[in-house]
N, C-alpha and C positions, 0 to 999 in steps of 0.2 A: 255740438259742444266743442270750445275751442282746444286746443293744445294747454293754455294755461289753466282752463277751469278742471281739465282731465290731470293737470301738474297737482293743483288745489286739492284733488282728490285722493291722489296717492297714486293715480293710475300713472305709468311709467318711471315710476322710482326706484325698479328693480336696481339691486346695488350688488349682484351676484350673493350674498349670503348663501342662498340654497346651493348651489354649488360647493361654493366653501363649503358648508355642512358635509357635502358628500365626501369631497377631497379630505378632509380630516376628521370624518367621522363624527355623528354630532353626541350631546351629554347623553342622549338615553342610549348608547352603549357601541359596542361594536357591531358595525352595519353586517357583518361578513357570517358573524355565528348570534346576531341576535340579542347579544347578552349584555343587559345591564350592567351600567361602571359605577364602582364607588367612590363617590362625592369623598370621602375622605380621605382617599390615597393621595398621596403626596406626589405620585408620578402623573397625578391626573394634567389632561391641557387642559386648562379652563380659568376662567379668571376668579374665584373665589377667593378669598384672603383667609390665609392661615396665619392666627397670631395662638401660640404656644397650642392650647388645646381647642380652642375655640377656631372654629370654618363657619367663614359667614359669608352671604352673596356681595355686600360690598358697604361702605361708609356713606349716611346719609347724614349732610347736614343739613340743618336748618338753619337758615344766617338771616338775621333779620339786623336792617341796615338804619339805623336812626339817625338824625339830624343831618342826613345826608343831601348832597348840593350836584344837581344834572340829572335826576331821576325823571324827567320828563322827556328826556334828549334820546330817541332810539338808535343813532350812532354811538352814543357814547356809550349805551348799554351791551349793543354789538360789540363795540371795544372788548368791553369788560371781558362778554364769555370768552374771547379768543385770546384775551391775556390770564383768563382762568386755566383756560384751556393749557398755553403754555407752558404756565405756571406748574399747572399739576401734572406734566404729560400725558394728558390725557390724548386723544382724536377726537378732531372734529368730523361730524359725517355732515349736519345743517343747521342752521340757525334762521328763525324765525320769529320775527317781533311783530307786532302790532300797536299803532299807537292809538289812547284813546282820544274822544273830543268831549269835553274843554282840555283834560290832562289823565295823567297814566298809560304805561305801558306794559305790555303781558308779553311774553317771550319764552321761549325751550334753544337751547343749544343742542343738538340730539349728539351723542358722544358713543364711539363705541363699545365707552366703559360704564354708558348711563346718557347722564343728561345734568344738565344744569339747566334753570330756569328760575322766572321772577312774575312778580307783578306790582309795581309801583302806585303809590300814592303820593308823590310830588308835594301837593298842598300841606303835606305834613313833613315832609323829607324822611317818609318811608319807603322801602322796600324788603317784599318778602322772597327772598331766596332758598332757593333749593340744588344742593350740591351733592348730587348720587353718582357714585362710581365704585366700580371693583377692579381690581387685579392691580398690577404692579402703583396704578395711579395715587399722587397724594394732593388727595382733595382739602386737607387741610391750609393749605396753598395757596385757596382760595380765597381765604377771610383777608389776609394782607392785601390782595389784589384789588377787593373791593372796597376796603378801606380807602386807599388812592385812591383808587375809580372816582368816590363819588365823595371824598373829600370830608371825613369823617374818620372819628377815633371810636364811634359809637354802635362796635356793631357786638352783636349778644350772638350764638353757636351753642346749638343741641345737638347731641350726636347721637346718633342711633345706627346699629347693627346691623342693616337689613338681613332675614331672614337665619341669624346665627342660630334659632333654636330649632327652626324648623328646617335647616339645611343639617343639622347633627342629626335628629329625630330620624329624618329621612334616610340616612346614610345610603343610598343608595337613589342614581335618579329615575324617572319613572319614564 
């Protein structure tokens, strides 16, 4: 098997995380004495968003992109996630697109705060967008981005919470 098909696979993608993990102790508590940390503490490291009483894992939109112009074009769509990316402060860690034949393209931006991803329908000047992240990142950021991107005043955003009830529920991680 070559180097790229074991790349395709995941095989040598280590990106040190588990280290990190160690070095800073990861969410299910302190490595030292065992003990589980509360998700609700305000001193916690972790990327969750605290807005007044509500702690949630992060902001998912859902941006679907209409009458929009270059959703065929996998640079152009590359473009986009890294002026998302910008845009939102987020990090990039990879991005990867795929183009269909006769048209469409499928894509993830892998982010350390989430991911951003799409998959186009061109022949209609659609595309379905997905913009998840937590911690300091504002993904809202994104909708203007994509607006320019792809040449279009007509994009529609649903927003959802991920995890706000069952990260309260839990208070504690496991």
């Amino acid at each position: 098997m070559t180097d790229a098909n074991l790349f395709r696979l995941g095989i040598g993608l280590e990106t040190g995380a588990q280290e990190e993990d160690i070095n800073r102790g990861i969410a299910a508590g302190d490595q030292s004495t065992n003990t589980p940390r509360n998700v609700l503490d305000t001193d916690r490291d972790d990327h969750f968003i605290r807005r007044g009483d509500a702690v949630f894992a992060g902001t998912h939109l859902i941006i679907e992109v209409a009458n929009g112009h270059g959703l065929d074009d996998e640079a152009r769509i590359q473009q986009a996630f890294r002026d998302c990316v910008e845009s939102c402060g987020a990090t990039l860690v990879h991005i990867h697109t795929h183009k269909f034949s006769p048209q469409g393209v499928s894509g993830v931006a892998v982010l350390a705060e989430s991911h951003i991803s799409v998959h186009t329908w061109p022949e209609i000047g659609y595309g379905a967008f997905d913009v998840f992240m937590c911690g300091d990142a504002r993904p809202w950021r994104a909708v203007d981005v994509l607006k320019s991107a792809f040449g279009t005043a007509d994009v529609r955003v649903t927003e959802l919470k991920r995890g706000e009830d069952v990260v309260t529920e839990a208070g504690v991680a496991a």
